[in-house]
PDB file as gemmi writes it, atoms N, CA and C in Angstrom:
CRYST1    1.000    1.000    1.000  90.00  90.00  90.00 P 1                      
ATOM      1  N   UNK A   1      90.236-144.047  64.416  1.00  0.00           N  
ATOM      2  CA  UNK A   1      89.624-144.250  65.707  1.00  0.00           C  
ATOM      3  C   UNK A   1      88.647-143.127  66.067  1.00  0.00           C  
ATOM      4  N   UNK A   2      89.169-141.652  65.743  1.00  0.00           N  
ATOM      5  CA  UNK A   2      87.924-140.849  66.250  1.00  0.00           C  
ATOM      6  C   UNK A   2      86.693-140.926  65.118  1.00  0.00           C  
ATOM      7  N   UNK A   3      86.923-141.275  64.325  1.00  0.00           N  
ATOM      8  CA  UNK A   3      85.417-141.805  63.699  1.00  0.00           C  
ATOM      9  C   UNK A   3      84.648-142.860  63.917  1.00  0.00           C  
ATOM     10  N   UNK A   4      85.244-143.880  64.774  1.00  0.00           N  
ATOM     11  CA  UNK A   4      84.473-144.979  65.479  1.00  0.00           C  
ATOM     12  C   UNK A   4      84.074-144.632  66.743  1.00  0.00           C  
ATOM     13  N   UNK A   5      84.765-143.962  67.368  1.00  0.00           N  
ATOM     14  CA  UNK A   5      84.504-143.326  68.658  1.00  0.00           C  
ATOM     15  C   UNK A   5      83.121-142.543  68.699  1.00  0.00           C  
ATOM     16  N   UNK A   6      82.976-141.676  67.418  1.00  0.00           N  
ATOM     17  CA  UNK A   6      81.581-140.754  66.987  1.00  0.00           C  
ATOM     18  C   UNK A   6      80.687-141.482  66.346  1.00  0.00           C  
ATOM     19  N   UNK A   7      80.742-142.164  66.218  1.00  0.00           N  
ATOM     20  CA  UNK A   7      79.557-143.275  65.247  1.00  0.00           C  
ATOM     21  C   UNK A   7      79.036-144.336  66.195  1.00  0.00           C  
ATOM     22  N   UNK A   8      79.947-144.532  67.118  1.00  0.00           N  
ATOM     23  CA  UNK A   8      79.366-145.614  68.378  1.00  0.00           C  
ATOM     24  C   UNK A   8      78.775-145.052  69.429  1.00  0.00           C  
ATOM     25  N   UNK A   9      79.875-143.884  69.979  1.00  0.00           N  
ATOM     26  CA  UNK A   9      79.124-142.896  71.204  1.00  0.00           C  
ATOM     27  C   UNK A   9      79.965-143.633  72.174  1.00  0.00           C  
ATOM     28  N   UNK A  10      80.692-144.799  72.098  1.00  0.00           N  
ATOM     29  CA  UNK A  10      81.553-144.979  73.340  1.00  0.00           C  
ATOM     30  C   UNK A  10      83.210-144.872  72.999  1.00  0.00           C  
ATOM     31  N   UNK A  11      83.398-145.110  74.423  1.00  0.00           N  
ATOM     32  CA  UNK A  11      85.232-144.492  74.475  1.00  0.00           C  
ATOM     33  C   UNK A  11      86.042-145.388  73.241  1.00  0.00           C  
ATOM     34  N   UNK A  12      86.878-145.444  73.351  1.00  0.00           N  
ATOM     35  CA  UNK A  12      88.577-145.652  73.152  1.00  0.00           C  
ATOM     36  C   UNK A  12      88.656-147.208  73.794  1.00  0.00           C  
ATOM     37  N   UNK A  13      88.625-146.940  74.948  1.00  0.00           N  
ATOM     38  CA  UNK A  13      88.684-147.759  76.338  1.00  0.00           C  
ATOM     39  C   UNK A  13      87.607-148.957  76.079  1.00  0.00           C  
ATOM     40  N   UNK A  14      86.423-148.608  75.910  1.00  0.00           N  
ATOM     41  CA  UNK A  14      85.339-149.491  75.970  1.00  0.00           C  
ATOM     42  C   UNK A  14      85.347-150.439  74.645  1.00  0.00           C  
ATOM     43  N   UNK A  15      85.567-149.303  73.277  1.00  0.00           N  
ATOM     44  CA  UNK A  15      85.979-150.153  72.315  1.00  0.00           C  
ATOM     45  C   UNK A  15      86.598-151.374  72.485  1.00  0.00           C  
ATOM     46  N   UNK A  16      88.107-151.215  72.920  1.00  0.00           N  
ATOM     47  CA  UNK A  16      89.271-152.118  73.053  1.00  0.00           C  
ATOM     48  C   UNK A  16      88.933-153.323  73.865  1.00  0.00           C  
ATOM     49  N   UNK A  17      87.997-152.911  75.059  1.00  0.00           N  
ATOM     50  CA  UNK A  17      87.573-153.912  75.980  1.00  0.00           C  
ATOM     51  C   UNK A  17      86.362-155.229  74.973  1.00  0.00           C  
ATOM     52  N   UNK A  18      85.561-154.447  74.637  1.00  0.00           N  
ATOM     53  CA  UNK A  18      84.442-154.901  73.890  1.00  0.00           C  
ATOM     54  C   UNK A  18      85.100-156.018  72.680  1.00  0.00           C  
ATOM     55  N   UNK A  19      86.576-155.362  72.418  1.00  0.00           N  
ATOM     56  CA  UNK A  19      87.222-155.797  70.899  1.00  0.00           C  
ATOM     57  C   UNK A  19      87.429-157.541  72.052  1.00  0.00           C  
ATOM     58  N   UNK A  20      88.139-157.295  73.245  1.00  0.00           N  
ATOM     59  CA  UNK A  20      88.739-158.163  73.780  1.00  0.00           C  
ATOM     60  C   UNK A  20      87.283-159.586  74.495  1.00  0.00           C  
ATOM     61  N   UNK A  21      86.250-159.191  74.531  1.00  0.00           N  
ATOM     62  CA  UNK A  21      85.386-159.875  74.559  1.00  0.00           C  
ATOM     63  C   UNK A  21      84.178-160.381  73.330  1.00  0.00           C  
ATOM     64  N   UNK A  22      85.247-159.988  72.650  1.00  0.00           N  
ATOM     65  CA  UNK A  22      84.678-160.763  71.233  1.00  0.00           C  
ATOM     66  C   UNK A  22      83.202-160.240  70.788  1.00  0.00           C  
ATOM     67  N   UNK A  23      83.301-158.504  71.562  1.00  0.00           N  
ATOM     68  CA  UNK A  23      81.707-157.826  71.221  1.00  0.00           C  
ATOM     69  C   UNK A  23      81.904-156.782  70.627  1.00  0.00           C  
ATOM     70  N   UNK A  24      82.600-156.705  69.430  1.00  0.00           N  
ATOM     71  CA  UNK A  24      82.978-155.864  68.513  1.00  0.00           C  
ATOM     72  C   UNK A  24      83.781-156.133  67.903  1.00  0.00           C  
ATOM     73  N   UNK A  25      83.530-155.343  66.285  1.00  0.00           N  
ATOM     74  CA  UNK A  25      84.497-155.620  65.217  1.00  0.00           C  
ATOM     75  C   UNK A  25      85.934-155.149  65.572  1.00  0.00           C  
ATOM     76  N   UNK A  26      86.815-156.252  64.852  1.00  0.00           N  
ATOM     77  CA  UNK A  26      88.358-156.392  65.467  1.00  0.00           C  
ATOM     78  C   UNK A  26      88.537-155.269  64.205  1.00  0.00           C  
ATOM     79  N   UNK A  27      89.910-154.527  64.154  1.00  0.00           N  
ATOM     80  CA  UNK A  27      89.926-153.825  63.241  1.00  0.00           C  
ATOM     81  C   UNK A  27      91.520-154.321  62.615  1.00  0.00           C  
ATOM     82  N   UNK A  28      91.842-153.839  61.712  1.00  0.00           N  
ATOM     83  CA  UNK A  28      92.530-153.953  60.551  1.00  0.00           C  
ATOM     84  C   UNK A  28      93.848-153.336  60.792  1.00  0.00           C  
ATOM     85  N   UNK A  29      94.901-153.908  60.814  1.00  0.00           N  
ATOM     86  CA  UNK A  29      96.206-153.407  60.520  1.00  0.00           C  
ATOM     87  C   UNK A  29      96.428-152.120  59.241  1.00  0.00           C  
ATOM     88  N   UNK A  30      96.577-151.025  58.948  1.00  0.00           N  
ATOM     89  CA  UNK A  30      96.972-150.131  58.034  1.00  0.00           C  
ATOM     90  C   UNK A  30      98.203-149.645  57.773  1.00  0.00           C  
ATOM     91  N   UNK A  31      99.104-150.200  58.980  1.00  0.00           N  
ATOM     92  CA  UNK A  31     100.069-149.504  59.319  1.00  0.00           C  
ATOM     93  C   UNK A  31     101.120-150.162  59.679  1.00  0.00           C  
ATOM     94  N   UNK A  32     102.253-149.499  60.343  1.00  0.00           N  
ATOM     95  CA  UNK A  32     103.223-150.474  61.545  1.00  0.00           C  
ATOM     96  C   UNK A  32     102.339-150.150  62.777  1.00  0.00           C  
ATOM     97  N   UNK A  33     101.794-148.968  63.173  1.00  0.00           N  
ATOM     98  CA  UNK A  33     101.049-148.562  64.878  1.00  0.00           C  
ATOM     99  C   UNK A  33      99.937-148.002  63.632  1.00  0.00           C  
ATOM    100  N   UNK A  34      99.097-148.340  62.959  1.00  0.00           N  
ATOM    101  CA  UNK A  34      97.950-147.388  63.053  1.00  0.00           C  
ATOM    102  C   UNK A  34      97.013-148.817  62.130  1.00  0.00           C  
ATOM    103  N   UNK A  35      95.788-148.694  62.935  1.00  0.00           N  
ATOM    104  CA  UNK A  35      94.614-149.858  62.515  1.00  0.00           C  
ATOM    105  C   UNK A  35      93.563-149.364  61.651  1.00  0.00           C  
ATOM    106  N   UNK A  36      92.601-150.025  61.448  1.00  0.00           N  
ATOM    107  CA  UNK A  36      91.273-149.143  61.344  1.00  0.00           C  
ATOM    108  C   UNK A  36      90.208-150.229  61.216  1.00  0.00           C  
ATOM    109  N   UNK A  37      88.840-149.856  60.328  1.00  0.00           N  
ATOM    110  CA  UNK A  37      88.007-150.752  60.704  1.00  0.00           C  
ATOM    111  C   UNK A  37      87.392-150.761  59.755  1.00  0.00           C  
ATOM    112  N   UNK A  38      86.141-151.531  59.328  1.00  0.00           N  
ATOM    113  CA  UNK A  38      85.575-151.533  57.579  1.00  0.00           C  
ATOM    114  C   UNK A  38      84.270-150.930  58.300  1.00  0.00           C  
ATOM    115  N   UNK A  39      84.043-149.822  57.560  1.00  0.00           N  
ATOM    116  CA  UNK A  39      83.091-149.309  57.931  1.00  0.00           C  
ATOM    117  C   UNK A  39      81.536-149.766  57.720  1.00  0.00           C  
ATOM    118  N   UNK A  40      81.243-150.943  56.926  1.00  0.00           N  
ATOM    119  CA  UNK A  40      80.332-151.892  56.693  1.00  0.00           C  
ATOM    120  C   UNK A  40      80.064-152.633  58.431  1.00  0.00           C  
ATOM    121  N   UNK A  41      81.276-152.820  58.856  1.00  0.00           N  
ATOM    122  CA  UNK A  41      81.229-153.919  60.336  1.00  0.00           C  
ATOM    123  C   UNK A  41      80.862-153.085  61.338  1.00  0.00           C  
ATOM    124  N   UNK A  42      81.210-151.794  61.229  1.00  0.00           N  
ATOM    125  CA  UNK A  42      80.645-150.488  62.658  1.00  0.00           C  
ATOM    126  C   UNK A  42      79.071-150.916  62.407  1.00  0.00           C  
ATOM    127  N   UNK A  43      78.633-150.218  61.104  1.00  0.00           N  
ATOM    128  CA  UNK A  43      77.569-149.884  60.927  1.00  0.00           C  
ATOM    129  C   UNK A  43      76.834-151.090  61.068  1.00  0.00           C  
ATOM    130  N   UNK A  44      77.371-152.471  60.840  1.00  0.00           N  
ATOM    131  CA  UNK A  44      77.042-153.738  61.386  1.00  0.00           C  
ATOM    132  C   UNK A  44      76.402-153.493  62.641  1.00  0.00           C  
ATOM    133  N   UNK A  45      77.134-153.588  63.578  1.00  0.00           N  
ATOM    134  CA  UNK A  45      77.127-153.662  64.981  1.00  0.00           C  
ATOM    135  C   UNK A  45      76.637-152.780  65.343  1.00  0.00           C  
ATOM    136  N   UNK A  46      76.124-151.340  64.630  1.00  0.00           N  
ATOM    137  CA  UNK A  46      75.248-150.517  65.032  1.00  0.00           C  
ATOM    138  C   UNK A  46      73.757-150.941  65.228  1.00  0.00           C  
ATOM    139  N   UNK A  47      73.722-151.533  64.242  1.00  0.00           N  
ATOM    140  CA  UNK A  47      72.295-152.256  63.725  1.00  0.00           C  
ATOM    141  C   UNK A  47      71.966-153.135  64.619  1.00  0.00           C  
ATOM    142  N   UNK A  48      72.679-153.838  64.620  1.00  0.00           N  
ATOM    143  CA  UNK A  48      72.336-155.107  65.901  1.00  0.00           C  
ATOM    144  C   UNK A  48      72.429-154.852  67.230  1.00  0.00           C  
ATOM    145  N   UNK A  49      72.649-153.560  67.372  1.00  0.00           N  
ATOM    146  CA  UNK A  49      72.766-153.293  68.596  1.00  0.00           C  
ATOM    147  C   UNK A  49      71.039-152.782  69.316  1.00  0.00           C  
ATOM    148  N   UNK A  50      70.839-153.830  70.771  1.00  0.00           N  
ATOM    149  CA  UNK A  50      68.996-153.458  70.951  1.00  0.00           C  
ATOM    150  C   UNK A  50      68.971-151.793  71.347  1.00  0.00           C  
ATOM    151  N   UNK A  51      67.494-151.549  71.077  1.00  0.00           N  
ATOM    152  CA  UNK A  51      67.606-149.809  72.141  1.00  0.00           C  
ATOM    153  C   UNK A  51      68.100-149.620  73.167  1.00  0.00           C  
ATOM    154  N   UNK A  52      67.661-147.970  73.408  1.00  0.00           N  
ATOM    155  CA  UNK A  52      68.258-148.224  74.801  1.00  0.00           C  
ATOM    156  C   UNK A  52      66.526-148.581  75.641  1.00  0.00           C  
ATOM    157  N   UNK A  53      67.241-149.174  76.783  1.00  0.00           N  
ATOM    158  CA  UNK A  53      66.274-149.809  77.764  1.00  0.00           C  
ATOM    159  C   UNK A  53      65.646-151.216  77.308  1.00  0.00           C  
ATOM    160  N   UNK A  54      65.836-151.909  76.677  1.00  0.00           N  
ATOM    161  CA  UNK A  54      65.479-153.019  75.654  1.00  0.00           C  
ATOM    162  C   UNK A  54      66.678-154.318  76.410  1.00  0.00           C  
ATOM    163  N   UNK A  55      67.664-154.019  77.263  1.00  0.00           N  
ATOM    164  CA  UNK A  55      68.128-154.991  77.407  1.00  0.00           C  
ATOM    165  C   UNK A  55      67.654-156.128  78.221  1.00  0.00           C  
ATOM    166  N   UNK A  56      67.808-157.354  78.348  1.00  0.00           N  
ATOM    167  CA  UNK A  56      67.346-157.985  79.135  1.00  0.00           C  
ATOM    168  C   UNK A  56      68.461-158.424  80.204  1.00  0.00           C  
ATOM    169  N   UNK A  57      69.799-158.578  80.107  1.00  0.00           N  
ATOM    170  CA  UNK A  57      70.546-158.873  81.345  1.00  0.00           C  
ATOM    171  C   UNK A  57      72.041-158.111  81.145  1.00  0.00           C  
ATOM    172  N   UNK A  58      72.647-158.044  82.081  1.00  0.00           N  
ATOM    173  CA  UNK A  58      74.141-157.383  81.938  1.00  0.00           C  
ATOM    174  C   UNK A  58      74.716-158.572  80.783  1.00  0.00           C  
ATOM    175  N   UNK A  59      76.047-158.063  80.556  1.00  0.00           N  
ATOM    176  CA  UNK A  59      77.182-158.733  79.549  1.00  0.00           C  
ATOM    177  C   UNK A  59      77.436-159.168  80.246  1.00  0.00           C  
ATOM    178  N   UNK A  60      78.032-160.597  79.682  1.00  0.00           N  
ATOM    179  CA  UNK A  60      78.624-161.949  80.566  1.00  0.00           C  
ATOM    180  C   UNK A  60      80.291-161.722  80.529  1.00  0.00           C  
ATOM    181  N   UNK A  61      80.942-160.228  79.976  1.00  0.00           N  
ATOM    182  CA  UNK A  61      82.112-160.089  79.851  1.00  0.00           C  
ATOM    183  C   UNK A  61      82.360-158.619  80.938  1.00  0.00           C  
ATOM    184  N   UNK A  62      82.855-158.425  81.586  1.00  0.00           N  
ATOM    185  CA  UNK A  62      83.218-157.552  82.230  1.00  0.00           C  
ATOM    186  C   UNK A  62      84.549-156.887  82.072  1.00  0.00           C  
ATOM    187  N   UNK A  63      84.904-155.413  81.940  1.00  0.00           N  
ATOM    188  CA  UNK A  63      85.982-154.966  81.953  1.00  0.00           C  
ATOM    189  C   UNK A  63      86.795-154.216  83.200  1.00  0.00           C  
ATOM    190  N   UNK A  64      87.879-154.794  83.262  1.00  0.00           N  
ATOM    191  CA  UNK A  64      88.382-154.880  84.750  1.00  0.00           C  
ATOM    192  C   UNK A  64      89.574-153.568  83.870  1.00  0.00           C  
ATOM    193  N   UNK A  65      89.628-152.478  85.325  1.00  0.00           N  
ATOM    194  CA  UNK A  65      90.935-151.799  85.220  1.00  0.00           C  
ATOM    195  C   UNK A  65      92.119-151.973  84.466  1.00  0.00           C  
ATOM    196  N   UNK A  66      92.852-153.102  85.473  1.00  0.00           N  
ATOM    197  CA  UNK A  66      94.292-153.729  85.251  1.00  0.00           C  
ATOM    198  C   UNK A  66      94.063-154.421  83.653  1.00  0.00           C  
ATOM    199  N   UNK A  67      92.854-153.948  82.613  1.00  0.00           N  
ATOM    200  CA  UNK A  67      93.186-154.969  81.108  1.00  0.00           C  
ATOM    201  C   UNK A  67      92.982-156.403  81.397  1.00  0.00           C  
ATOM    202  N   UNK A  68      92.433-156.950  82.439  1.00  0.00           N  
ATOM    203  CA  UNK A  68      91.909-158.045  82.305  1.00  0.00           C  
ATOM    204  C   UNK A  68      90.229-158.327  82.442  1.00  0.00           C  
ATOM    205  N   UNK A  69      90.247-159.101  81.992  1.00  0.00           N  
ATOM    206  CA  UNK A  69      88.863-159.723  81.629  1.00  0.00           C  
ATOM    207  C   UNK A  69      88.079-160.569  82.567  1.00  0.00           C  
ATOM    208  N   UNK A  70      87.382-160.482  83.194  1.00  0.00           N  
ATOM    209  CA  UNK A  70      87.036-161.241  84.330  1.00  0.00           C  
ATOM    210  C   UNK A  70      85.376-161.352  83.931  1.00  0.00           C  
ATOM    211  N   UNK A  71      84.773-162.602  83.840  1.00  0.00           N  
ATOM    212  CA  UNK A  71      83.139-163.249  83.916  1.00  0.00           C  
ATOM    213  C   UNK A  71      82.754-162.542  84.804  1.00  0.00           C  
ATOM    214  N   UNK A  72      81.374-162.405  84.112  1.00  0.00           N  
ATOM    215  CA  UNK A  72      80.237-161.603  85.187  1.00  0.00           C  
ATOM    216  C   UNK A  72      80.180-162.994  86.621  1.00  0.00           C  
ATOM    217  N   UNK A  73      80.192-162.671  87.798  1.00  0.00           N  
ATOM    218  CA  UNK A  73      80.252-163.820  88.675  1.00  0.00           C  
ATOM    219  C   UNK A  73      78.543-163.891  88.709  1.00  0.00           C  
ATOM    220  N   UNK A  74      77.886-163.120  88.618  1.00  0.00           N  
ATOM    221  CA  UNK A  74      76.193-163.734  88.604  1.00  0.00           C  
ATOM    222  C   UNK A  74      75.973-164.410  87.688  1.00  0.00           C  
ATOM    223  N   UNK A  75      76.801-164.945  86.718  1.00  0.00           N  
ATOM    224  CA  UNK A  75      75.917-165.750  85.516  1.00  0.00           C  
ATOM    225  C   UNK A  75      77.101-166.300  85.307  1.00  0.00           C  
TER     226      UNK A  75                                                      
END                                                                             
């Protein structure tokens, strides 16, 4: 995890959320408690990811406190 954390530039937190809106690579069981990720799929999603200032609208997935997932209500 702290090598996905440094290669993306976002949290822990944001990861997991992102994992839960289907906007990032899910990662891999290694363990009984420990995951990881193919480092081909980071660097994936690095790539495809636009610049910064290049976006054209917010994410249609929002991350709520309480771990739930709630739709952007403008779109």
């Amino acid at each position: 995890m702290p090598q996905v954390i440094e290669q993306t530039g976002i949290s822990r937190a944001q990861i997991y959320a992102l994992i839960g809106c289907d906007q990032f690579p899910r990662p891999i069981r290694i363990g009984k408690r420990a995951v990881g990720w193919i480092e081909a799929d980071i660097q994936a999603w690095i790539n495809a990811r636009p610049l910064a200032g290049s976006w054209s609208k917010p994410s249609m997935c929002l991350y709520h406190p309480d771990d739930q997932h709630i739709t952007n209500p403008e779109h």
